[in-house]
TORLUM-19353 format. One record per residue: x, y, z negated of N, C-alpha, C, CB in turn; residue in three letters. Coordinates in steps of 0.05 Angstrom, whole numbers, plus 5000, padded with zeros to 4 digits. Each point is the difference from the previous one (the first is absolute). Glycine has a CB too. Layout:
XYZXYZXYZXYZAla ...
//
This chain:
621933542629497949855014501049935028496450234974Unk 504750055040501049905027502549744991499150585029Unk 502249424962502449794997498549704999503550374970Unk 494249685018498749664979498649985028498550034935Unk 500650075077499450015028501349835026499050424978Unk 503349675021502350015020501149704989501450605007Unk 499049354967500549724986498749845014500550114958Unk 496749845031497349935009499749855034498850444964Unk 501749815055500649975022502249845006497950355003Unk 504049684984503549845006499949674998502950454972Unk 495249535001499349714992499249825007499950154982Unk 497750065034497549795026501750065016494650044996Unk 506449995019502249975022501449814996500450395008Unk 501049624975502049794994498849665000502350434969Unk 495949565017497449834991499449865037497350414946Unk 501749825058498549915032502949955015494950365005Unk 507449604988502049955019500349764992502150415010Unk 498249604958500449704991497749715012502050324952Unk 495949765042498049985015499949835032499650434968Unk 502249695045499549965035502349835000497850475024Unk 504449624957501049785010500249664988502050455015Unk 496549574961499249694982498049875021500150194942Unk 498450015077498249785019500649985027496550094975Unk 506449985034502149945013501449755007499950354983Unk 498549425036502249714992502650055013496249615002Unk 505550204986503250115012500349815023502850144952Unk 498450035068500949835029502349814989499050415039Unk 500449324969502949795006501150025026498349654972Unk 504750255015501550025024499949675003503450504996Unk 497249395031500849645007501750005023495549784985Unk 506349994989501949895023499649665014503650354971Unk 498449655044500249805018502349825013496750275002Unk 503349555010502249945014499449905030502149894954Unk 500250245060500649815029498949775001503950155006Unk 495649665024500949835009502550025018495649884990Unk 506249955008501949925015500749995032499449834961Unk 497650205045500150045036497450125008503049555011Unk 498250495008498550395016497749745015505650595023Unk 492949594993498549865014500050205023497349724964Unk 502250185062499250235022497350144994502449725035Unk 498250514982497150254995498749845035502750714966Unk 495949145031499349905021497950135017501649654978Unk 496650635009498850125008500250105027499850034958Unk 501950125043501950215008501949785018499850404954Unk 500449555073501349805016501450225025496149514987Unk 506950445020501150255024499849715015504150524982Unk 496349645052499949785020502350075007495549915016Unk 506649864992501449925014499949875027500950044961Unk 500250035060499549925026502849805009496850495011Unk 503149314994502249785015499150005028500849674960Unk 501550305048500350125029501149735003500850575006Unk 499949395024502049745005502450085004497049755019Unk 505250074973502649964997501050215034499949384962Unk 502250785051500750055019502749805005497450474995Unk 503949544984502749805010499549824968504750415036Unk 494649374967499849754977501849994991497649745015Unk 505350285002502849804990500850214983501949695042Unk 496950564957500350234968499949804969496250475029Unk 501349364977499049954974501749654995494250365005Unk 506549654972501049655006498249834973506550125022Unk 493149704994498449834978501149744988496350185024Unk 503349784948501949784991499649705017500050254949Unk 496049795047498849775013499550125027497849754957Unk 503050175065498850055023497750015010503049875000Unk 495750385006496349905004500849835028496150534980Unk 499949335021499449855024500150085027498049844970Unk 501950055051500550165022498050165014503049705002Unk 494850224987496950065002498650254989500049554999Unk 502450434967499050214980500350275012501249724961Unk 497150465030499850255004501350244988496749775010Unk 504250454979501450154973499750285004503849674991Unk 495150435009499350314985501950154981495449835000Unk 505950465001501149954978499350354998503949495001Unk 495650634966500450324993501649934978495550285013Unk 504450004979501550094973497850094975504350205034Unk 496449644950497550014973501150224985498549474991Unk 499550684991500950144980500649934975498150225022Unk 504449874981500649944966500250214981502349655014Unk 495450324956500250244986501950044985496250025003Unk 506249704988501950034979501450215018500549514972Unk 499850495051502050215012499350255022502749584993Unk 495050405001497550175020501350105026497250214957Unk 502949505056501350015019498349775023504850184968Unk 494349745058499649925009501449915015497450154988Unk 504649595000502449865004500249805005501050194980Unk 496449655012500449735003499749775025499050164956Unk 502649755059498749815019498149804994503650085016Unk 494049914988497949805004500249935029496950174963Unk 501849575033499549825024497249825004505149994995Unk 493350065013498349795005500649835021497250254982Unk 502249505018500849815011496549825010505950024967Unk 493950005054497649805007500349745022497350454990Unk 503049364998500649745006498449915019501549944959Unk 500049895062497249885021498349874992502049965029Unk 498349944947497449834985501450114976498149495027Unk 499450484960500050024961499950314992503649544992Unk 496850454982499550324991502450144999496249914972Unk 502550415029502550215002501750044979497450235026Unk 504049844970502350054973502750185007498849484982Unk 502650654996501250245002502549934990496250304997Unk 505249905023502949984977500950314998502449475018Unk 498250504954500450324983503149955000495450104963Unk 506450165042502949975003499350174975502849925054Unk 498149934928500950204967502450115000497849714970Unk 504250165041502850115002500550255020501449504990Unk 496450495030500950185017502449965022498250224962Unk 502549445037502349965023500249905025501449984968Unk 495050035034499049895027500349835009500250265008Unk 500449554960499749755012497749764987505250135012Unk 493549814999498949804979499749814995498950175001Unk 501749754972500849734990497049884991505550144982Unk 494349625015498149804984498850124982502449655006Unk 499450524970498950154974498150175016504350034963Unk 496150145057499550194998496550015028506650154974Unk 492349595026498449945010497149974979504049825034Unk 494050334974497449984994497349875011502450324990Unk 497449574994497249755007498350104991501549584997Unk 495750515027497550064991497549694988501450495041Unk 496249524955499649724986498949975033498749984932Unk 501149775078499249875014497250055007503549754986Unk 494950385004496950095018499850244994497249634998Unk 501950595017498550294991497749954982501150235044Unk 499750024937498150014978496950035018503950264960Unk 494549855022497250055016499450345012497949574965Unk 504450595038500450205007501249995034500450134945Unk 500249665060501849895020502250085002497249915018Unk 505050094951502250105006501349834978498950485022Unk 503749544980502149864989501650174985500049715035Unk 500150284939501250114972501949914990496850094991Unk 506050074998500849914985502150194982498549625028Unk 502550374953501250114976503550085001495849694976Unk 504950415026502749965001501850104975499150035050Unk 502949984939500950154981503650115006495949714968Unk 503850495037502850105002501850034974498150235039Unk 504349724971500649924965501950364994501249225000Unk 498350824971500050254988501949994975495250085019Unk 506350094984502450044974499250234990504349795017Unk 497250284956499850124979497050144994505150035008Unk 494149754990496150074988498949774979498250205053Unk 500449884932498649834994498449765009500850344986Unk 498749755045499149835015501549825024496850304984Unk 503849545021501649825005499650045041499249634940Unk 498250485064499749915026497850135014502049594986Unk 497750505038498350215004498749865020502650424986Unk 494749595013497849845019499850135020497449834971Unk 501550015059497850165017499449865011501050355004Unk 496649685002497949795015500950155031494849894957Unk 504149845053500849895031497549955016504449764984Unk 494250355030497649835013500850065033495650084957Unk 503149695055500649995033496449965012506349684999Unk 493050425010496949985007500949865030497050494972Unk 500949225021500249955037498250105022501349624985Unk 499550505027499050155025498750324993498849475021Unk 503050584960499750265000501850285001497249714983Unk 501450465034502950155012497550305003504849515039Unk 497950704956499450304991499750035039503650204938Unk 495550065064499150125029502250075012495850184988Unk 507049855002500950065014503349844997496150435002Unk 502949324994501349764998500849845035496949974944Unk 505850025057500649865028498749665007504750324993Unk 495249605026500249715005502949894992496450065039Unk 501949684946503349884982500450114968503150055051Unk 496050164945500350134978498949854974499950385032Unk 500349674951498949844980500150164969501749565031Unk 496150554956499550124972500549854976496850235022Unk 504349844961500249944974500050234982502249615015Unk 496250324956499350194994501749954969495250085037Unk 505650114952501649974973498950214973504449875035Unk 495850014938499050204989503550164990494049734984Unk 506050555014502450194990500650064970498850205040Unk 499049784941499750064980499849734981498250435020Unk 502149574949499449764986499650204976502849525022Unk 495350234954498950114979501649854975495250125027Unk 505050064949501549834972497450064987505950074994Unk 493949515000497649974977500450004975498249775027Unk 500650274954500049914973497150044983505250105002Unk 495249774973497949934980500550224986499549514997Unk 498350674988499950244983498049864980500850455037Unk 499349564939498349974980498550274995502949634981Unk 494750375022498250174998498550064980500349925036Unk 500450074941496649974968500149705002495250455008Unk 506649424995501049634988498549855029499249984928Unk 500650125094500049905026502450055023495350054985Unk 505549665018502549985028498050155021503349444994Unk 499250835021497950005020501550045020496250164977Unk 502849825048502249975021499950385022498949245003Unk 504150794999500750235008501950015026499450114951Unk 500550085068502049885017501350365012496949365016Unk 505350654996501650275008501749985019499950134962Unk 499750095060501549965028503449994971496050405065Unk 505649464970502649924982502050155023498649454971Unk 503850705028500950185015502449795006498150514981Unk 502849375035501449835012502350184996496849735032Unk 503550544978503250044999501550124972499450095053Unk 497850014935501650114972499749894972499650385023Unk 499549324987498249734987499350144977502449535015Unk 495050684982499550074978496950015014504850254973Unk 493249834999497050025013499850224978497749475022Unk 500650704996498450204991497350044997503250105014Unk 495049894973497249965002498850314997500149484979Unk 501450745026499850175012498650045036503750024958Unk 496949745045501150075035500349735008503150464998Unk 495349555031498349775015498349834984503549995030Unk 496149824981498149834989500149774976499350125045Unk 498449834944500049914972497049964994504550264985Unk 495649575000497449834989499149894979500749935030Unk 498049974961499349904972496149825006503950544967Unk 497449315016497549784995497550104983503849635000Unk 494550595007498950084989497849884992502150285015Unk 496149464993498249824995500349794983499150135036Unk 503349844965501149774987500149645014498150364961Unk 501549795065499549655014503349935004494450055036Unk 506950074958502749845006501850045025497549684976Unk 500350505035502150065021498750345013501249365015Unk 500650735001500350325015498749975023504450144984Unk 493250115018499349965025501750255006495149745001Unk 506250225033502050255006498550125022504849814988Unk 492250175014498650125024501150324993495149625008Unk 504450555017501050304985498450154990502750025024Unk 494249924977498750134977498449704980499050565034Unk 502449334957500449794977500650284973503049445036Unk 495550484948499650204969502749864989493650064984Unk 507849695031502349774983502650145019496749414988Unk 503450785027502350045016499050275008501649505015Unk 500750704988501550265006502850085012497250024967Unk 502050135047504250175015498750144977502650125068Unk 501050044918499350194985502650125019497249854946Unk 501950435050502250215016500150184972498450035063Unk 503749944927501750124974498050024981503650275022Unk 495749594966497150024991499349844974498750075049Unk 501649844930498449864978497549845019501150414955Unk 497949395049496549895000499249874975500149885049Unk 498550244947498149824980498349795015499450414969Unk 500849335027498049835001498649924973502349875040Unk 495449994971498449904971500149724999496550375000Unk 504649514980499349794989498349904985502850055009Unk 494949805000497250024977499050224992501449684981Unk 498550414996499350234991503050174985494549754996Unk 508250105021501350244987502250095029499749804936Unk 501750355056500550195022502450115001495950105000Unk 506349715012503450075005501850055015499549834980Unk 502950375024502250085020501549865000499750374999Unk 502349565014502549904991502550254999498449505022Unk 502350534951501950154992503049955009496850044965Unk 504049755034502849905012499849675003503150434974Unk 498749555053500349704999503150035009494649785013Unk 507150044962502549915004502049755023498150204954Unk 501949855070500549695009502649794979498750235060Unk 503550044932501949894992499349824970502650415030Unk 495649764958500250024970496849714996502650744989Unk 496749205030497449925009497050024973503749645037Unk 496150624972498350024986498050275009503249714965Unk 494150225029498550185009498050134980500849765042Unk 499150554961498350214978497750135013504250134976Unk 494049805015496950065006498550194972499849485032Unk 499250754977498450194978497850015010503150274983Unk 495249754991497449995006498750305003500049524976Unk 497850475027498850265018497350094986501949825050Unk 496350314946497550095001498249905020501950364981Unk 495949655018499049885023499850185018498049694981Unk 501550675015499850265012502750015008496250224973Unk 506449655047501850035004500049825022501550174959Unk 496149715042499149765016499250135026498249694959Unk 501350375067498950145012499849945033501250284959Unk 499449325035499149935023497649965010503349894994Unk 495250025019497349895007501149835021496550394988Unk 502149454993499949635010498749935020500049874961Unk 500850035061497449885017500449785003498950325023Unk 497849534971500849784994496449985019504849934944Unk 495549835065497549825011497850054983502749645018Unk 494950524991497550034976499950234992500249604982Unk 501850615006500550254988500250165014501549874974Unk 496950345005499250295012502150195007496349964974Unk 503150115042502150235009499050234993501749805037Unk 500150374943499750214992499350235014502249794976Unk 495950365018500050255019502150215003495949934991Unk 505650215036501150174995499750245026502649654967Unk 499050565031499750255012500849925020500450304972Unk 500049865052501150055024499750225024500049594985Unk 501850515020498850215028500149795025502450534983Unk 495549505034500749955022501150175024497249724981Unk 502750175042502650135014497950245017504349485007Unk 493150604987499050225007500350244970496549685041Unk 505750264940499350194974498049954980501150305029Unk 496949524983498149984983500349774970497450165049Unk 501750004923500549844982498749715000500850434979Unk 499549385014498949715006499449784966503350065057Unk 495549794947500849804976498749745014499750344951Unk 502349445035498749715014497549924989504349835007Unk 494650264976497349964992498350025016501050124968Unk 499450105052498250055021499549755023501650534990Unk 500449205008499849845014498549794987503750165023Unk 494649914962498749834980497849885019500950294953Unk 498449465055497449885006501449865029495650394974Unk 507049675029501549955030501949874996499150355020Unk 500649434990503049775007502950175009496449595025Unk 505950534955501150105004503349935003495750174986Unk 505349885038502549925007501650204983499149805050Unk 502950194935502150244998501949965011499150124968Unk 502850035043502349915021502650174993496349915041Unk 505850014953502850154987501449855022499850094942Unk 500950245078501449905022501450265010496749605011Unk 504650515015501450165005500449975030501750014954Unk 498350215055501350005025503249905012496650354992Unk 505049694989502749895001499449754996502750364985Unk 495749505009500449734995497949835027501050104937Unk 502049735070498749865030497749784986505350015038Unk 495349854948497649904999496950114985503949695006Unk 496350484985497650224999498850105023502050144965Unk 499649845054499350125026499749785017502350414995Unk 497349355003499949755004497249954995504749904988Unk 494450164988497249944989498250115008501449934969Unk 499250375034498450145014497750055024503450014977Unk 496649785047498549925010497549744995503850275020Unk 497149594958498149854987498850184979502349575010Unk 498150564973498750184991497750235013504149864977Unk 497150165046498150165012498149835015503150375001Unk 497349415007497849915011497749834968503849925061Unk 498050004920498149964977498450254996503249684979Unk 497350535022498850244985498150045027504450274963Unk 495949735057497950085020498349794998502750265032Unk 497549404970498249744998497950094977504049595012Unk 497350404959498950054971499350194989501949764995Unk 498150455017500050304981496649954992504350435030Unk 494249505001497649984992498749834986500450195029Unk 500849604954500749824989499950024960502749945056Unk 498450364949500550004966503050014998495849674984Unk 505950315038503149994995501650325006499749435018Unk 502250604964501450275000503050054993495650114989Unk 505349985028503650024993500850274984501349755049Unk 500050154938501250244988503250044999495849974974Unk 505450185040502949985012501350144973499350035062Unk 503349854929501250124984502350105015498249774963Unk 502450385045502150145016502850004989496450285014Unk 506149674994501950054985501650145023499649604963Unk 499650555052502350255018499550214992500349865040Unk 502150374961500650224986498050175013505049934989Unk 494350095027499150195021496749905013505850115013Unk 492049984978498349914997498950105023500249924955Unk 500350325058499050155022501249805026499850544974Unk 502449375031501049855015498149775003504350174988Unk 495949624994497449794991498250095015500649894953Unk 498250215036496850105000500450015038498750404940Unk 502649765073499949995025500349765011501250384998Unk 500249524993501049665019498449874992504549955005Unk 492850074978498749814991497050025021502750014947Unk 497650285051497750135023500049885022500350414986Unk 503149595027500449935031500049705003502950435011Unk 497149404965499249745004497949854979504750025021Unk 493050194982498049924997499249864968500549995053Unk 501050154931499949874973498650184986504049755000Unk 493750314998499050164979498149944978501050245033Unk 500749564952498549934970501850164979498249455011Unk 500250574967501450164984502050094983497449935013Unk 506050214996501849954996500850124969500449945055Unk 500950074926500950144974502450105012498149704960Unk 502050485024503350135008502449914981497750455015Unk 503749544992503049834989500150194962504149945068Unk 496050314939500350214977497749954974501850375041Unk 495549494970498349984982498949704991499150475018Unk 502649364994500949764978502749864995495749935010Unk 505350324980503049844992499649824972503350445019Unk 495949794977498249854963498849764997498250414993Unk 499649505034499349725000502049835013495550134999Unk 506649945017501849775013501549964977500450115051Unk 500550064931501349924977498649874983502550305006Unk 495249724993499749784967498749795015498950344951Unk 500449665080499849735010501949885006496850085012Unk 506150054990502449885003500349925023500149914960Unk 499550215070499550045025502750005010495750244995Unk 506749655014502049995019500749845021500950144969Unk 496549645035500249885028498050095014502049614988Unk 498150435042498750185024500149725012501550585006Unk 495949435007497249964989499349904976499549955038Unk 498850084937498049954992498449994994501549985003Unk 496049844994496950105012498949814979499950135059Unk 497849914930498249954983497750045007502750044975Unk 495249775024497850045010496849964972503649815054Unk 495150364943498650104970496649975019504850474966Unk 493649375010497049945008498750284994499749444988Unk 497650475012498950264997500250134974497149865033Unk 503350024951499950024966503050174994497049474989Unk 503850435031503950244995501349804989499050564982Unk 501349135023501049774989501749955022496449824970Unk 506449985018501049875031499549755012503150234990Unk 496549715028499649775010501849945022495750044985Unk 506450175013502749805022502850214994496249785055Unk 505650044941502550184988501949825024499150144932Unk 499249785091501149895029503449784987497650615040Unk 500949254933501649834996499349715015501050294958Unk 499649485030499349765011497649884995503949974999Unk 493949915019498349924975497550225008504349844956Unk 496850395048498150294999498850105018502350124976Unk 496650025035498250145028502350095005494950154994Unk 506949695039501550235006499750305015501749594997Unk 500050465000500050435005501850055017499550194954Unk 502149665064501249915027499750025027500449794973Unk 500550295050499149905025497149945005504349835000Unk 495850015017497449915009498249894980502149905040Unk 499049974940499049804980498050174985504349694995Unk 497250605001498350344994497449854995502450455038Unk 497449524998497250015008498349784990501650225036Unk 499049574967498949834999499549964966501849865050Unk 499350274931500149964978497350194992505749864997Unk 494450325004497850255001496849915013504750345009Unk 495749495014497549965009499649854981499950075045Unk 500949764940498849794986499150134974502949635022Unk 498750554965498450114982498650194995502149824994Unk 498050295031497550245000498149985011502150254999Unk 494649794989498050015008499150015018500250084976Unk 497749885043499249925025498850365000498949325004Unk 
//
């Protein structure tokens, strides 16, 4: 009897295994291919400073500038050789528009080729753009981008008279089409200039998760992620993929699909709820954002190491003192190691809205995917967002803080 027993038992086991896994759908894997040229990570812009020439007769020019013209000159970065090598020149003419000459050769001299024409009016940013491509051997890709912008009349604090900014992007992205369940979909991956390979392990990477055809690369975009050694799952529609390997040589790209419980970002998106979660604040005490329920709520992911966090900081405090009585409330997400430090310097300059400690939301900076200092989101009474301080949106900024807040909070 014990044996017919023990059978019995062995059978429904077996049964219930067979079972779990017949209602099991099987993950696909999808591939893809390159495009042929990188694009700049235009996000992400380093400043370059041009100074004026000390001895001119250094530099020789094929065409002779005017006698009027003006010339600025730094050294641009270049990532094929991660080296900050290159002679640039801006050139500002006694009449007409500014334009550059890039020494690609490096021989200090510049010829006709090696002269850059911005377009003839500033965009509506009031600045002047343009594309360049350094040219690139043994890659798949022929030529390595970086955007160029010159802002007129704009200069850092601790910029000389004469001086002149230009701003460059360091990084570029490799695009391609992935077929997804019999949909082209568009994918994109930081591209490593010196070991022309990409890792989607590591830095930044994106995917067209809506299907509109193109990447938003804001840094909490649900369509864009840094990954730091890491797999990301994003979601496409309702399905949900890593990228497993991307070949530059072999050009081709491998994408596996996921569970949706592998999924574990939270989206913020204009309208949507923000999930509730834990937190200590910086008196010990346990916390949850629920409790900011019925209150116009700022959240703030910022740091003491970070100058412009500490920048914001006096518009914040004068918003929180104007509005508190108002219905308005900050909630500081802290990212310094040392919370007792904080907590004091926040005392001695008068900041006391309510801070989280770094230790008790690592969990939410990660599945909100939190790596640029400052960012601030601003949630109605309902725990919805109504400003992700994009374009278009209630800004969460400077002065504008203010003025943005009086308008939507209650009398």
């Amino acid at each position: 009897m014990k044996h017919f027993l023990a059978i019995v038992i062995l059978v429904s086991c077996v049964l219930c295994g067979v079972t779990r896994v017949s209602r099991s759908a099987p993950f696909e894997d999808f591939t893809g291919q390159l495009s042929p040229e990188l694009i700049p990570h235009a996000e992400e812009l380093t400043a370059v400073i041009l100074r004026p020439v000390k001895d001119p007769s250094k530099i020789k020019f094929t065409t002779p500038l005017g006698s009027g013209d003006k010339f600025t000159a730094g050294r641009l970065y270049d990532p094929t050789t991660d080296k900050s090598a290159m002679l640039i020149i801006l050139v500002e003419p006694d009449s007409g528009t500014p334009y550059l000459y890039l020494d690609y050769d490096q021989n200090n001299e510049m010829s006709d080729k090696e002269r850059i024409n911005f377009a003839q009016s500033l965009d509506r940013d009031g600045q002047h753009k343009i594309v360049v491509n350094l040219p690139m051997t043994g890659s798949f890709f022929k030529s390595y981008p970086i955007q160029i912008e010159h802002w007129k009349d704009v200069t850092y604090d601790n910029m000389k008279e004469g001086e002149r900014l230009i701003l460059q992007s360091t990084e570029a992205y490799a695009r391609g089409m992935v077929d997804i369940k019999g949909k082209k979909t568009l994918v994109q991956y930081a591209f490593n200039a010196k070991s022309k390979k990409i890792n989607p392990a590591s830095g930044w990477l994106g995917i067209d998760g809506d299907g509109d055809g193109k990447i938003d690369l804001d840094p909490i975009s649900p369509e864009a992620a840094q990954a730091f050694d890491e797999d990301v799952v994003f979601r496409v529609g309702d399905t949900y993929v890593s990228t497993k390997k991307v070949d530059a040589e072999k050009n081709q790209i491998l994408m596996r699909e996921h569970p949706s419980s592998d999924y574990k970002r939270v989206e913020l998106r204009m309208g949507s709820e923000v999930p509730d979660f834990n937190f200590t604040d910086f008196n010990g005490k346990k916390r949850k954002l629920s409790e900011f329920r019925g209150k116009y709520l700022m959240i703030d992911f910022w740091g003491t190491w970070c100058g412009p966090c500490r920048r914001e900081l006096p518009y914040l405090r004068e918003a929180y003192s104007k509005f508190q009585a108002r219905g308005f409330e900050i909630l500081g997400m802290d990212d310094d190691e040392d919370s007792g430090k904080v907590k004091s310097w926040l005392k001695a300059n008068d900041l006391n809205w309510t801070q989280a400690t770094t230790d008790s939301i690592k969990d939410v900076m990660r599945r909100y995917r939190i790596h640029s200092f400052p960012t601030s989101l601003l949630l109605d009474p309902d725990g919805k967002i109504i400003s992700l301080n994009k374009r278009g949106q209630p800004t969460l900024r400077g002065r504008e803080l203010i003025s943005a807040l009086d308008e939507l909070l209650p009398p």
